[in-house]
Structure formats: C-alpha cells, structure tokens
C-alpha positions in Angstrom: 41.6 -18.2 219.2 41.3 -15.8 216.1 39.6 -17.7 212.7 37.3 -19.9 215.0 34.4 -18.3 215.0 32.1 -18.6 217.8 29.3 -21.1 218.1 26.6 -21.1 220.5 24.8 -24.3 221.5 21.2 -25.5 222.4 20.4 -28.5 224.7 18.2 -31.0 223.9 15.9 -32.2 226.4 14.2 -35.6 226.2 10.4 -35.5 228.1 10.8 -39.0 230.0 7.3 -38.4 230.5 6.0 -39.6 226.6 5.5 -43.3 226.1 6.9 -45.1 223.0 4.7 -47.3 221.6 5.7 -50.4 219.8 5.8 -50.3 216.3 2.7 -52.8 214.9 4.7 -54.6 211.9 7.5 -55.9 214.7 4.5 -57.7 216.7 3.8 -61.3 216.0 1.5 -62.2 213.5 -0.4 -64.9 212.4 0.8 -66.0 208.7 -2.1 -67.3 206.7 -1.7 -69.7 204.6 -1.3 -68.7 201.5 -3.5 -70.7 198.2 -3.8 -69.3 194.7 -7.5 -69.1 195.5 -6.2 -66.5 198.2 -3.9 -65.0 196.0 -6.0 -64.4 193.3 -8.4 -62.4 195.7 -5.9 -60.3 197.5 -4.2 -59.4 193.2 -7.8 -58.5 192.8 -8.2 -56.4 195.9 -5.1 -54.5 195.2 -6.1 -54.0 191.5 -9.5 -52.2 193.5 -7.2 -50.3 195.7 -4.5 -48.9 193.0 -7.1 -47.2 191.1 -5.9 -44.2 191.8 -2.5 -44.7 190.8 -3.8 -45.1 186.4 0.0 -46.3 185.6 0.5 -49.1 188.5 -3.9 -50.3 187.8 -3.1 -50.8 184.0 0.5 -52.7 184.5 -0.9 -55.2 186.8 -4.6 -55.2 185.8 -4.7 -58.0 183.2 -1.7 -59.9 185.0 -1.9 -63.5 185.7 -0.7 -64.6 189.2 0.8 -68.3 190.0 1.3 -69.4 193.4 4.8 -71.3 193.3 5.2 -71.5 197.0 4.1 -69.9 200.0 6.3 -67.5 200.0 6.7 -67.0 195.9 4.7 -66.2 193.6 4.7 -65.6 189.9 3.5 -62.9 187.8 3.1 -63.6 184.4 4.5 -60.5 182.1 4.2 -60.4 178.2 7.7 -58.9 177.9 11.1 -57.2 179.8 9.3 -53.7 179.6 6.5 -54.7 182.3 8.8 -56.5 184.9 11.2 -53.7 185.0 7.6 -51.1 185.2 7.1 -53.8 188.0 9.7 -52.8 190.3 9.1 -49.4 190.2 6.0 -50.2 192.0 7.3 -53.5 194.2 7.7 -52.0 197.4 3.7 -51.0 197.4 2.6 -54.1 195.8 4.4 -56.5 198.2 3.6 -54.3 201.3 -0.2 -55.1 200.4 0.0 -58.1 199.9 2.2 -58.7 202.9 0.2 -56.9 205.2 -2.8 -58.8 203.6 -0.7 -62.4 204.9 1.0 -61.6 207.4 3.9 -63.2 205.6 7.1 -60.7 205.6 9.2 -63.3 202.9 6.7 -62.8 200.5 8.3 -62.4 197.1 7.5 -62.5 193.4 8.8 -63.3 190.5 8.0 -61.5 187.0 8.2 -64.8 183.8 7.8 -63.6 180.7 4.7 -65.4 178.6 4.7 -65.1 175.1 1.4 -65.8 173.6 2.0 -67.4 169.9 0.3 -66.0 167.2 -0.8 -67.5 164.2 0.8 -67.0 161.2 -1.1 -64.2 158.7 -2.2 -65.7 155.4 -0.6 -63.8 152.4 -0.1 -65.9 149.0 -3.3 -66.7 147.2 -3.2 -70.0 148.5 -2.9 -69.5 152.3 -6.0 -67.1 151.9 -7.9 -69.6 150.2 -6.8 -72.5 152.3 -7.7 -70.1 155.4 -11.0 -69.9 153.9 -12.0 -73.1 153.3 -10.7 -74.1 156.8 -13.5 -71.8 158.1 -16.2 -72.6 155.6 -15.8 -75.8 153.5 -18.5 -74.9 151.0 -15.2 -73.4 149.2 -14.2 -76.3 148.5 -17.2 -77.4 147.1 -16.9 -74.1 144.7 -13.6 -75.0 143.6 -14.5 -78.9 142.1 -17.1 -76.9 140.7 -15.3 -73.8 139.2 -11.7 -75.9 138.5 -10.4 -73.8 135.9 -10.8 -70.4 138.0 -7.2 -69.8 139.8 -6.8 -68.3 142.9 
C-alpha cells in the first residue's frame, strides 16, 4: 500500500451517564392572544430592549405597528430602504416578539406610507394667498393698498 499514507484513529465515547434536557421552545405554550393594544406594548418593549443595538433602535423607533391578524402584523415604513434595513434585523425582532406570545407563526409585513406634503408656495401669488390663508387681515391690506402688486 505505497501512496496511502497512514492514518491513525480516535474513538469517540458517549457518557450514557449525562441527561439531555428538552429544548424549552419545543414545549407547549400557551399562545396569547394577540390585540394591537398588546402589540403596541411588546413594539415598545423591544424598542427598550434594542437600545444597545443604535442602528436596529432608530429603524424601528418611530415605526407604526398594525395588527392585521393574529398572526400578521404590519409595520408601516416611509420607503423600500427601511423594509429591506428590516430584514436584516427580522430574525431578532420576530424572536422577541414571538417569545413575548408564544405564537411561532408570527409574521410581519413592511407597507410603505407616504405622508403627502403640501405643496411650497413660490409665485408671488401663492405666497400671498398662503399668507392671507393664515392671517386674513392681508386681505384687509390689499382693498386698502389695491394699486400695490404683489
């Protein structure tokens, strides 16, 4: 047997003397009910507990939550950017929260909320209508003054 070279081996021995414990997240649980009241105290509890973690505390921080179902809910985002920063940090998120419940199908859902903005005023006209809307003494000024243009 020349180019084999030789290998020696070591046995494994198992103690049958050690006791395996069963694994806690394979036991039976309890599933609590889940109600946006709830929900909204556990997303605040693991805001408190992700302190640590500065990137993960200021992506979900200011982020509304919607109960959809008992096992869904929603987590309004204000664009693509934070639900993909969201998955990145899934697996800890939902293991809190699932932990919290007792419910192992929990699942979310990242929706994307645009908030609409009002349109900036910038002809001479739209400033002065703008102005008037929030004090209508301008108005007053201008029956007054007619000949002055804006």
């Amino acid at each position: 047997m020349s180019g084999i070279p030789n290998r020696s081996f070591s046995s494994i021995s198992i103690n049958p003397t050690e006791v395996i414990k069963p694994i806690n997240s394979l036991e039976k649980r309890e599933i609590e009910p889940l109600t946006q009241e709830r929900l909204e105290e556990l997303w605040g509890n693991l805001i408190d507990s992700c302190k640590d973690d500065d990137k993960m505390h200021e992506l979900i921080a200011d982020k509304k939550v919607v109960l959809k179902s008992n096992n869904l809910f929603q987590i309004q985002v204000p664009n693509l950017y934070f639900d993909t920063q969201l998955r990145n940090y899934q697996t800890r998120m939902l293991s809190f929260l699932r932990e919290a419940t007792g419910n192992e199908a929990l699942k979310y859902e990242a929706t994307v909320v645009v908030e609409q903005t009002k349109a900036r005023a910038y002809l001479p006209r739209e400033k002065f209508d703008e102005m008037a809307a929030r004090n209508p003494s301008m108005l007053t000024l201008r029956k007054i003054f007619p000949d002055i243009d804006f």
